[in-house]
ROKESE-834458 format. One line per field, with one value per residue (C-alpha): x, y, z; residue in three letters. Coordinates in Angstrom, 1 decimal, always signed. Layout:
BEGIN
east = (X	...)
north = (Y	...)
up = (Z	...)
tiba = (ala	...)
This chain:
BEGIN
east = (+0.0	+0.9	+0.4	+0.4	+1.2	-1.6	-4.2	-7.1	-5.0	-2.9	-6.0	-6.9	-3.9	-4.1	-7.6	-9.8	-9.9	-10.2	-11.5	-9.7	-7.0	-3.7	-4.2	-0.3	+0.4	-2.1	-0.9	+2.6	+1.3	-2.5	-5.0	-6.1	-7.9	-10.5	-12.1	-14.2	-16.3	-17.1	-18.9	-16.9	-13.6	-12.7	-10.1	-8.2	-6.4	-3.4	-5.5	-4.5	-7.9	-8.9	-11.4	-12.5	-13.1	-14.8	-17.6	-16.4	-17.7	-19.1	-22.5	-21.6	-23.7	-24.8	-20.7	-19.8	-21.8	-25.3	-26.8	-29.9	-30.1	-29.0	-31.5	-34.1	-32.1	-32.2	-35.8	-36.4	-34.1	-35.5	-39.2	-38.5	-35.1	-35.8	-39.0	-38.6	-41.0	-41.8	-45.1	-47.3	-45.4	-44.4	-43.2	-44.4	-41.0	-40.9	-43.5	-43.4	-40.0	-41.4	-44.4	-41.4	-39.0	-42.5	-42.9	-39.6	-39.0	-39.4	-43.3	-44.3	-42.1	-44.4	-43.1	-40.3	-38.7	-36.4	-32.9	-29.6	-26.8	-26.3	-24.9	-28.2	-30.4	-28.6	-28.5	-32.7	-32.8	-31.2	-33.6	-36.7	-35.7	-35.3	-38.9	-40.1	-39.4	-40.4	-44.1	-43.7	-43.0	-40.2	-37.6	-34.9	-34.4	-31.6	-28.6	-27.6	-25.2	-23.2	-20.6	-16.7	-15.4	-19.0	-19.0	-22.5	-21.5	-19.0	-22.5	-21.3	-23.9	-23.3	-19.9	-20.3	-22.5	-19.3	-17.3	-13.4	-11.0	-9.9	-13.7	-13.0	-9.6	-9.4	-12.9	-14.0	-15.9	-17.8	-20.3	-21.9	-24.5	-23.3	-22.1	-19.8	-20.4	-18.5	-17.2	-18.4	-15.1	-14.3	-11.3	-9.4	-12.0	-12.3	-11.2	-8.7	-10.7	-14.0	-16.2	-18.1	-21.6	-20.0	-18.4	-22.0	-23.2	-20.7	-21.1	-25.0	-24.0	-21.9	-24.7	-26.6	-24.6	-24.0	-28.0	-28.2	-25.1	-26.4	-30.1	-32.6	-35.1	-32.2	-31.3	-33.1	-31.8	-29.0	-27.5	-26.1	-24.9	-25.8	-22.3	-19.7	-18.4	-16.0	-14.9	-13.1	-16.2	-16.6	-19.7	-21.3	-20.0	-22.9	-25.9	-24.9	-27.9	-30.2	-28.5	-28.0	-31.4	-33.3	-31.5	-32.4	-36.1	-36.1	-35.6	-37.6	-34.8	-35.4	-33.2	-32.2	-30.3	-27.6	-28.0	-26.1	-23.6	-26.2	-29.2	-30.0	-28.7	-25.3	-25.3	-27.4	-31.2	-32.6	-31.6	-28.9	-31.7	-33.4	-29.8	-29.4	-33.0	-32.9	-36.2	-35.2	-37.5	-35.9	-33.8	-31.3	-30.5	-28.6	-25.6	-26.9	-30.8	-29.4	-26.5	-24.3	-25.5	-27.5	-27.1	-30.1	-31.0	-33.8	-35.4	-37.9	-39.8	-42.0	-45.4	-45.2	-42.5	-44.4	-47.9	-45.3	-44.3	-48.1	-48.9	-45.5	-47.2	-50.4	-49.0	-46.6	-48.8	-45.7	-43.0	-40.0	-37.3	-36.2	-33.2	-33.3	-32.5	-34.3	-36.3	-34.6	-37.0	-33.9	-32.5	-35.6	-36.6	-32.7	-33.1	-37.0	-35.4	-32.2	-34.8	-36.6	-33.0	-32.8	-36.1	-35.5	-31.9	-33.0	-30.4	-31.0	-30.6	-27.8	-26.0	-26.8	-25.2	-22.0	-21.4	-20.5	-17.3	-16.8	-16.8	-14.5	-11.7	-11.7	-11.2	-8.7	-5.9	-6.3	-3.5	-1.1	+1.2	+0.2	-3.5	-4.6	-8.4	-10.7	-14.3	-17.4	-21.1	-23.0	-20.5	-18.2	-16.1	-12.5	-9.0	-6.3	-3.1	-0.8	+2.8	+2.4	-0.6	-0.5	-0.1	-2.0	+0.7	+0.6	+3.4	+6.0	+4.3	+7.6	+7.2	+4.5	+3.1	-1.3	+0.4	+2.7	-0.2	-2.1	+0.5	+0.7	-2.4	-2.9	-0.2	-2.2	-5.3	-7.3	-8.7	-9.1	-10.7	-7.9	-9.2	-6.5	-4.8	-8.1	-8.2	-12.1	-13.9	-17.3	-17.6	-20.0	-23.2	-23.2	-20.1	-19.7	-18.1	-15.2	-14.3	-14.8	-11.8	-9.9	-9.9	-9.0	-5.7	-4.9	-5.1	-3.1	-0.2	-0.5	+0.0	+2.6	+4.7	+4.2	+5.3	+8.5	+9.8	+9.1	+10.9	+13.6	+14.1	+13.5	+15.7)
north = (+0.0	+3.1	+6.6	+9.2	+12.7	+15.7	+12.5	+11.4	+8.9	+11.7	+13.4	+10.4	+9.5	+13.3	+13.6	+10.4	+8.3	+4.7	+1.8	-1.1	+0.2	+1.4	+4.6	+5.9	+3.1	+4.8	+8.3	+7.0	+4.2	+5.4	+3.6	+1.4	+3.0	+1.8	+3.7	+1.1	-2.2	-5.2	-8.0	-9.7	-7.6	-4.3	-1.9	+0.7	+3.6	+2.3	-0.1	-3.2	-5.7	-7.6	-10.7	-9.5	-12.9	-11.1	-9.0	-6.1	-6.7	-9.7	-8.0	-6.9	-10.0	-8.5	-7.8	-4.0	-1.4	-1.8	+0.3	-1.3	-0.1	+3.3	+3.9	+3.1	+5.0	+8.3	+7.8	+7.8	+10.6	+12.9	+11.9	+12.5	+12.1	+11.9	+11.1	+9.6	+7.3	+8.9	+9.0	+7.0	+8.5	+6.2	+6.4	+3.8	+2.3	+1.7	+0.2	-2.2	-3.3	-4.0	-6.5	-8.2	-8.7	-10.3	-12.4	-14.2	-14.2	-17.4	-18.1	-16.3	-13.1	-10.5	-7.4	-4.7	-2.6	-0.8	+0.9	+1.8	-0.5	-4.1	-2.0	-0.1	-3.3	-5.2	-2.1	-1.8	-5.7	-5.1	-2.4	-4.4	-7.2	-5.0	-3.5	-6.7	-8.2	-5.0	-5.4	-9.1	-7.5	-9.2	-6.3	-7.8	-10.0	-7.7	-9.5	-10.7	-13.7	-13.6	-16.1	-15.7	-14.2	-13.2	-9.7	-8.1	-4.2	-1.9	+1.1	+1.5	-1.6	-3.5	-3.4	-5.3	-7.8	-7.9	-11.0	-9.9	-8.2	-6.0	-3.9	-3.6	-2.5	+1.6	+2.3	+0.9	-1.5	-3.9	-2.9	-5.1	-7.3	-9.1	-12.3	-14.7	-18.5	-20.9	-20.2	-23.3	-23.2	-27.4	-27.2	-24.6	-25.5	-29.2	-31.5	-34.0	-36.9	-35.1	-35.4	-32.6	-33.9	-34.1	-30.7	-29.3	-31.1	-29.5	-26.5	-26.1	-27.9	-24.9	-22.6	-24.4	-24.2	-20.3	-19.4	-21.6	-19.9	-16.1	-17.1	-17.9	-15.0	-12.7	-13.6	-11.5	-13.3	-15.1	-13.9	-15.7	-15.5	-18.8	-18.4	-16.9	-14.3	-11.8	-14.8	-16.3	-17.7	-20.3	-22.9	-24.4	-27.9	-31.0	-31.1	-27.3	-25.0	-28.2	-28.7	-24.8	-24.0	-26.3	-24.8	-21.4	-22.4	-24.5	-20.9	-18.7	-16.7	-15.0	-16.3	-13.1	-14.6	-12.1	-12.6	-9.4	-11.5	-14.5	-13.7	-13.7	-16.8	-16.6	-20.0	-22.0	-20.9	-17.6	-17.4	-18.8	-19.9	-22.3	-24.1	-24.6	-24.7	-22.0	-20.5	-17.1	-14.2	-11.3	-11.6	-8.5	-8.5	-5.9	-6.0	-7.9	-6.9	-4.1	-5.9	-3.3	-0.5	+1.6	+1.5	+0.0	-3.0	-4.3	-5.7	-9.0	-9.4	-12.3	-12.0	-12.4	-9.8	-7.3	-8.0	-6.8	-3.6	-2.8	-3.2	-1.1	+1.6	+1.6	+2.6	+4.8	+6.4	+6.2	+3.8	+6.1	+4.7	+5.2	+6.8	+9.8	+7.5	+4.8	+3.3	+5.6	+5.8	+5.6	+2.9	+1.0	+1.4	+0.0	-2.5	-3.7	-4.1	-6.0	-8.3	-9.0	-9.7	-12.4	-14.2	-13.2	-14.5	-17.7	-16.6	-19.5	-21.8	-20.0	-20.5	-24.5	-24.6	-23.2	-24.3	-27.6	-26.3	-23.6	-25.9	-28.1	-25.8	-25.7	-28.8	-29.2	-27.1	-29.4	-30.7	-27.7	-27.4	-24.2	-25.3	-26.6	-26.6	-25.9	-25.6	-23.6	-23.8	-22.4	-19.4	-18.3	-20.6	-20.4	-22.2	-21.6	-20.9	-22.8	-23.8	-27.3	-29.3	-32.2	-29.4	-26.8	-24.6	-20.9	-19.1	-17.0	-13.6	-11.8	-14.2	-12.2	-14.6	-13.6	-10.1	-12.4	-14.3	-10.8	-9.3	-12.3	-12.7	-9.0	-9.6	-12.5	-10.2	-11.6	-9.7	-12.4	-11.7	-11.9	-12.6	-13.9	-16.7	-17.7	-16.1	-16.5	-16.4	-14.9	-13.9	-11.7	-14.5	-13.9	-15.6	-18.3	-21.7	-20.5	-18.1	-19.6	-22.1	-18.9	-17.6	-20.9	-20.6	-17.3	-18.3	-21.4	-19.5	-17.2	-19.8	-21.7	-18.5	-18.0	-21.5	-21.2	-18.7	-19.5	-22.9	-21.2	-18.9	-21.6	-25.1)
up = (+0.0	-0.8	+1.3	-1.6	-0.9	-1.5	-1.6	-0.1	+1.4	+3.0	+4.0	+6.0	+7.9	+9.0	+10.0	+10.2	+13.5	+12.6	+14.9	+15.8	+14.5	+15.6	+16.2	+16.3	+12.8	+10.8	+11.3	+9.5	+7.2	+6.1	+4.9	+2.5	+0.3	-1.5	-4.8	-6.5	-6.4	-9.0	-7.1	-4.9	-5.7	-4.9	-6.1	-4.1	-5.5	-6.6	-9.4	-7.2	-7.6	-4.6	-3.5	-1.0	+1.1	+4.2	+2.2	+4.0	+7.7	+7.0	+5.6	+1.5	+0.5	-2.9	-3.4	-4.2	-6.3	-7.2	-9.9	-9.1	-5.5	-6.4	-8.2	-5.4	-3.1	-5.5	-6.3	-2.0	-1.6	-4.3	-3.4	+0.4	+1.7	+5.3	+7.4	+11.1	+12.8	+16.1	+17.7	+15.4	+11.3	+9.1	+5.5	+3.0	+3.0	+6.9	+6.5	+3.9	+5.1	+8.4	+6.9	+4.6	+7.3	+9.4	+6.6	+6.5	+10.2	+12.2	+13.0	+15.7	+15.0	+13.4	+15.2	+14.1	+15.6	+12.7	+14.0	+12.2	+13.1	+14.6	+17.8	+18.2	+17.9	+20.2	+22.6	+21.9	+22.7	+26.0	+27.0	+25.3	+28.0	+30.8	+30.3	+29.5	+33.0	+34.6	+32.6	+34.3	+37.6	+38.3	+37.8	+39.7	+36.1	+35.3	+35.0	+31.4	+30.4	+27.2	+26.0	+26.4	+23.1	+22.1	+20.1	+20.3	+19.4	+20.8	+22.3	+26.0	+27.1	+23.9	+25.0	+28.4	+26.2	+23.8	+25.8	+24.9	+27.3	+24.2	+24.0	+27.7	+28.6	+29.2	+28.8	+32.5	+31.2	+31.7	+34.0	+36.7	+35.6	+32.8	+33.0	+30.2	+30.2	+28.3	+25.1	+22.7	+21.1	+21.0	+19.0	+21.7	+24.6	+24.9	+27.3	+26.0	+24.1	+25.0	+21.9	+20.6	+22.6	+26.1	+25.8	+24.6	+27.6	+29.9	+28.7	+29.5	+32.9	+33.1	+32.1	+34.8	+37.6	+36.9	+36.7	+40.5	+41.7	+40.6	+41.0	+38.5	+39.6	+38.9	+35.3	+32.5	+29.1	+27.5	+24.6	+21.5	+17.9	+16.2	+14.7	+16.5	+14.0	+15.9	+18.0	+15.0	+12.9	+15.8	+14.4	+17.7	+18.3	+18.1	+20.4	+21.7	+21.3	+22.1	+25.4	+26.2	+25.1	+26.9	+30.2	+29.6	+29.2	+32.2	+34.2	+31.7	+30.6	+27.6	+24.2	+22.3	+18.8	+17.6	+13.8	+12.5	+10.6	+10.1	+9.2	+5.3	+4.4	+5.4	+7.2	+4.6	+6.2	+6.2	+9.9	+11.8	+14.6	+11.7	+11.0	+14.6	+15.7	+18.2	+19.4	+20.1	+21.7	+20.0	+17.0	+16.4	+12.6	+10.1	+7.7	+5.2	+5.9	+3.5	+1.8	+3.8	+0.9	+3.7	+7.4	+8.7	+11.7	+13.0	+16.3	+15.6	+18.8	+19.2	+20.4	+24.2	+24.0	+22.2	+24.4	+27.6	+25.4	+25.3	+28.7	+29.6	+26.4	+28.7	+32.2	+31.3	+28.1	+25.3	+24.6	+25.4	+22.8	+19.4	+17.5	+14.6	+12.1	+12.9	+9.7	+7.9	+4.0	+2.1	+4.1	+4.5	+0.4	-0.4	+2.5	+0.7	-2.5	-1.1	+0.2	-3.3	-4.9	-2.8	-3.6	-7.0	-7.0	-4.2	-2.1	+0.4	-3.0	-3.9	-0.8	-0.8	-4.0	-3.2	+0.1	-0.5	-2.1	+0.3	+2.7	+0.8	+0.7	+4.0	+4.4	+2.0	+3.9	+7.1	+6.2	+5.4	+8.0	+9.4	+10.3	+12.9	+12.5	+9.8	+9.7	+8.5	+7.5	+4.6	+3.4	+7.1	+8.2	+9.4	+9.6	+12.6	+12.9	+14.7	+15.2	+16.3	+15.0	+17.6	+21.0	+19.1	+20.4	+18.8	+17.1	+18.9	+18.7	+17.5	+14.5	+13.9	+11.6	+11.4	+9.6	+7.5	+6.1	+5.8	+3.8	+1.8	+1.0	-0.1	-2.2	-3.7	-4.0	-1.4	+1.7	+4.5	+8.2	+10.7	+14.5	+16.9	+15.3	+13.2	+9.4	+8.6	+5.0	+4.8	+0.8	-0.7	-1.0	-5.2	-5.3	-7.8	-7.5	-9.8	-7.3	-4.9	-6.2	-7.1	-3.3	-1.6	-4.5	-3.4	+0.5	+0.1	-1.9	+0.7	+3.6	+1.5	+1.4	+4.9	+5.7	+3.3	+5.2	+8.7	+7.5	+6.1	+9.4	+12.1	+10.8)
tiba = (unk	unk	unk	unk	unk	unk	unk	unk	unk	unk	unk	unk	unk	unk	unk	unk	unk	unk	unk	unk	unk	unk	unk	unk	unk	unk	unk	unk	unk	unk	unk	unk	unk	unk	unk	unk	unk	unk	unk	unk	unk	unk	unk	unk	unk	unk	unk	unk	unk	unk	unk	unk	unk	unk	unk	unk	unk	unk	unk	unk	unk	unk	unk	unk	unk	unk	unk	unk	unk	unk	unk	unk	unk	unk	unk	unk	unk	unk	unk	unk	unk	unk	unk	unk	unk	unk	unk	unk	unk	unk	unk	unk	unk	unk	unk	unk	unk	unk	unk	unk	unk	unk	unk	unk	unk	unk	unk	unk	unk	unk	unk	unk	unk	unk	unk	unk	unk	unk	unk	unk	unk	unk	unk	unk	unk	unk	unk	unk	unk	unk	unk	unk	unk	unk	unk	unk	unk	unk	unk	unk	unk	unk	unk	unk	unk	unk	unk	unk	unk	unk	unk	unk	unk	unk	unk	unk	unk	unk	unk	unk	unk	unk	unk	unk	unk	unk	unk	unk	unk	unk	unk	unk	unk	unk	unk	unk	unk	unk	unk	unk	unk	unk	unk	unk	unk	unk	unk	unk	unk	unk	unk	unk	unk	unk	unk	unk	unk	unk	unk	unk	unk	unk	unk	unk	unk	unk	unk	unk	unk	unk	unk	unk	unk	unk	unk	unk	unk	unk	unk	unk	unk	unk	unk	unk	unk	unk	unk	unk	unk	unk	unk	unk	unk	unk	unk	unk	unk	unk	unk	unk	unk	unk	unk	unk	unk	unk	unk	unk	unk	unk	unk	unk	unk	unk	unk	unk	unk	unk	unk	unk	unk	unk	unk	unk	unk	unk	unk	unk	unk	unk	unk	unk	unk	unk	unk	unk	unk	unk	unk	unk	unk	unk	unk	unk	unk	unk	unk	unk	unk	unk	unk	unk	unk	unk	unk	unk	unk	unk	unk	unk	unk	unk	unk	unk	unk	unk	unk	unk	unk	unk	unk	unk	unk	unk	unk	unk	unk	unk	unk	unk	unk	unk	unk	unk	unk	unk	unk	unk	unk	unk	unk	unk	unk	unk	unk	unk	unk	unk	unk	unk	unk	unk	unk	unk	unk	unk	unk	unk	unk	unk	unk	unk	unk	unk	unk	unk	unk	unk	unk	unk	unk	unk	unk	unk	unk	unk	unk	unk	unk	unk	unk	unk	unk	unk	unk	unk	unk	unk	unk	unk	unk	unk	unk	unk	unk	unk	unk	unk	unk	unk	unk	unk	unk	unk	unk	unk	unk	unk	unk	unk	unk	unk	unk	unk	unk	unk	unk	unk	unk	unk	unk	unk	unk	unk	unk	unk	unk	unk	unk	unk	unk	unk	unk	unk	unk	unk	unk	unk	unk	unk	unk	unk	unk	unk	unk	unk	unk	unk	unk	unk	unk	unk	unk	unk	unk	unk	unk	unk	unk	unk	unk	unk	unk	unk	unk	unk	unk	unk	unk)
């Protein structure tokens, strides 16, 4: 990459403040700019052409640049621009998106609540508990459990949902209340010989035992992604959701489903719940509810939810939330028409199709000697690094060895998620099966030139 002088790249390093980034880096380096998209590759200033392998954030499903959704969004802009949804308005847009996202919800879900990022949604679930338990009259249900290494949004109280010492450190967080069960991580997690069953089962015994030890009539809901994403594109080991599911119904804790990265197909099924057969009470959806074009989330509530937001509407004569740009007509109208692409395209269908050779490449570095696991489901999965297959020992962090494989790859033209010692894949869902083939070559040059030289350097 290259920082040019009198550029917007210049402009950048001086002025913008980026997260997770080093902040002190990026004021020598810059950024990496990027000027253009072409489906699943984009282009930054220098001409260099990239896969991009993580659709951006892990929500550009439709790939990059849509002539098709720019033109809904000029048509909204120019007819309206901007209308909000307080007290009772509505724009035709809002609403329409609101009855479609009903429609292809799990049974039962026919409420929503429209917001602007996957932050804000989790951040309205949290409060939708809360007033959900005080409707119940049981307000001391206020304490929430998340998993360790979950990632739910980086808003103050999204943050203490957000399981990773990293969102926490300097901000003097997290706050009191939220609590971090076992992370259903088997590869790093298990017990030696333990199958993937009998760690599920320990982990809800776990789960268990934490509810008794805290008390049930204390715990409001248990939060979950049906794949962990931020965590390192972690799929749920055998028999998990069954066994951890079944435990937070035996308490009647609420299940609120994080699908931000999941939902729209990403894991094979509309939802993440429906591959996994969770039951959820709240889902908290975005990223690819717009394919990333316009930023927009929503809150699905099921019924018994929603019945406690009326009776909380009649005592105290309003239902004191929202946000400016929440349901957004622009957003919403892109967001409706994202939607009918992927009937029109059978997205679901579409993902089937390719998965199996996703999948497959995955499978087929097991055996490179720099990874140590490799798994996935529908279109994310991930491989990890390590140094010594049989121990799963990591690398010597002064190799440095995660940005070695970075800068390889982008060398190879492929942009890769790195998290940890875990490089995930989560492509733009119109990928074909040729690329598909092309980005599994590109990653395994990449490791291959990784592996060279940390041969070369170490015997």
């Amino acid at each position: 990459m290259t920082t040019h002088l009198n550029s917007v790249s210049a402009l950048d390093a001086a002025h913008s403040v980026h997260p997770h980034t080093n902040l002190r880096a990026h004021l020598e380096q810059g950024p990496l700019m990027i000027v253009k998209g072409d489906g699943i590759h984009v282009i930054d200033e220098d001409g260099n052409r990239y896969i991009e392998g993580a659709a951006g954030l892990w929500c550009a499903s439709l790939g990059f640049g849509n002539a098709r959704l720019g033109e809904v969004a000029k048509t909204v802009m120019t007819d309206i621009g901007y209308y909000h949804n307080f007290r009772g308005a509505s724009t035709p847009a809002a609403a329409e998106l609101s009855a479609r996202l009903a429609a292809v919800a799990p049974d039962g879900m026919d409420r929503v609540l429209l917001q602007s990022s996957g932050t804000e949604a989790n951040d309205t679930a949290l409060k939708l508990v809360w007033y959900y338990w005080n409707a119940k009259g049981a307000p001391e249900r206020r304490k929430i459990i998340s998993r360790s290494g979950a990632y739910h949004g980086t808003g103050t109280l999204t943050s203490c949902l957000t399981a990773k010492a990293n969102f926490h450190a300097g901000f003097g967080l997290p706050f009191s209340g939220f609590l971090y069960t076992g992370m259903p991580y088997h590869y790093r997690m298990a017990r030696p010989g333990e199958s993937e069953q009998e760690f599920s089962t320990r982990l809800a015994e776990e789960l268990e035992a934490m509810i008794l030890v805290e008390g049930p009539e204390t715990i409001a809901a248990f939060w979950a992604e049906p794949v962990m994403g931020s965590g390192g594109a972690v799929t749920p080991p055998e028999g998990y959701f069954e066994k951890v599911q079944a435990v937070v119904k035996k308490y009647g804790i609420l299940f609120v489903a994080d699908e931000v990265i999941c939902g729209f197909g990403r894991t094979g099924a509309m939802w993440g719940s429906l591959t996994y057969g969770i039951e959820p009470d709240l889902i908290c959806c975005a990223k690819a509810l717009s394919a990333a074009m316009q930023p927009i989330s929503a809150v699905i509530i099921r019924e018994h939810v929603f019945q406690a937001m009326l009776e909380q509407s009649d005592r105290y004569g309003t239902f004191v939330h929202g946000y400016t740009y929440g349901g957004h007509p622009v957003a919403s109208a892109v967001a409706l028409e994202v939607l009918k692409i992927y009937e029109e395209m059978d997205l679901i269908g579409h993902v089937k199709s390719i998965a199996p050779g996703f999948l497959a490449g995955f499978e087929a570095l097991r055996d490179h000697p720099l990874v140590g696991d490799a798994r996935g489901v529908g279109l994310i999965g991930a491989i990890e690094i390590v140094a010594d297959k049989t121990t799963k020992a990591m690398h010597d962090p002064s190799l440095k060895v995660m940005a070695r494989i970075d800068a390889a790859t982008r060398r190879n033209g492929l942009i890769t998620r790195l998290i940890g010692n875990r490089l995930a894949l989560s492509p733009p869902q119109i990928i074909t099966s040729g690329e598909v083939e092309e980005m599994f070559a590109r990653l395994k040059a990449s490791l291959d030139t990784v592996a060279a030289e940390l041969n070369a350097e170490l015997n």
